[in-house]
N, C-alpha and C positions, 0 to 999 in steps of 0.2 A: 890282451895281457890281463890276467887278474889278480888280485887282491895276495900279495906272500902269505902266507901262514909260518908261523916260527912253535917253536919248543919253548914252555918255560917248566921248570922244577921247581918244586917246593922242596928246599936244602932239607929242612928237618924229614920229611916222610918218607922224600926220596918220588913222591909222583910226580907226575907231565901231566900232561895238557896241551893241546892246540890254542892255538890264540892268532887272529888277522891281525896284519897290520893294522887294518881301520876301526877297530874295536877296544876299548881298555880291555888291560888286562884284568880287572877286577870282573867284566862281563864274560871271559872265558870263565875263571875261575870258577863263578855262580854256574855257570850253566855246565861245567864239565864236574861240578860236587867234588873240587880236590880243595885241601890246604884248608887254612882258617876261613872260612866264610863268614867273614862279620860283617855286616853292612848296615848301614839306615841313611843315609841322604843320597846315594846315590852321584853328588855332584863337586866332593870335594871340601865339603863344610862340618862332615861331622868328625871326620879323624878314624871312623873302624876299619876299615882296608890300609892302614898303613901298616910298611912292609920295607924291609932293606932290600935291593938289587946289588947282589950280591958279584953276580959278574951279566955283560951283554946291555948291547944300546937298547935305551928307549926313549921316546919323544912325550913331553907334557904336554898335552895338548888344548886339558883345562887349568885354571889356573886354582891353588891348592891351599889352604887355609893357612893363615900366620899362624890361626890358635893351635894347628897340629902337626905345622914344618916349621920348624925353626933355621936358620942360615946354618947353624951346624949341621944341621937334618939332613938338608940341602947335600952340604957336602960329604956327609958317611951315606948318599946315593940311598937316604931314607926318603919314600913318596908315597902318594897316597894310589894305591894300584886301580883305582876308580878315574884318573887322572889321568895315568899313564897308560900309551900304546908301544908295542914291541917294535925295535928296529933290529934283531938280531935274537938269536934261541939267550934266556934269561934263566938265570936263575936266583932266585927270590927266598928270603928269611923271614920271618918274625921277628918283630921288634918290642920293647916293653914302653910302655907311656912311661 
């Protein structure tokens, strides 16, 4: 049995992208050149891949900076897409700091 692949959308552009289960979604994004590509740490401490998920599951699987999720964050399903892996096709927003 291998690895699922799901669907995410970027709301504003209207593109996809594949994305593994076992991958953040922030490394599909990089290497399929869709949506906002911002990034610098790589691991959840600088805050540029943050993004709302807008509808569809996904698992945290690192854990994500206080300085750039706040507990409201948290619950308008704002996260940092360097974090987060797909459990279900997603589709994803842009957020403003």
């Amino acid at each position: 049995m291998g690895v699922r692949t799901y669907t995410i959308t970027v709301q504003e552009s209207g593109e996809t992208f594949e994305c593994r289960g076992d991958e953040s979604i922030f490394e599909a994004m990089r290497r399929a050149r869709c949506g906002p590509v911002l990034y610098g740490c790589f691991g959840g401490g600088c805050g540029a891949c943050r993004m709302r998920v807008v509808s569809g599951k996904y698992y945290l699987f690192k854990r994500q900076s206080a300085a750039h999720i706040s507990k409201a964050d948290e619950q308008s399903k704002v996260v940092l897409m360097c974090c987060a892996q797909p459990r279900d096709d997603i589709v994803i927003a842009s957020v403003n700091k």
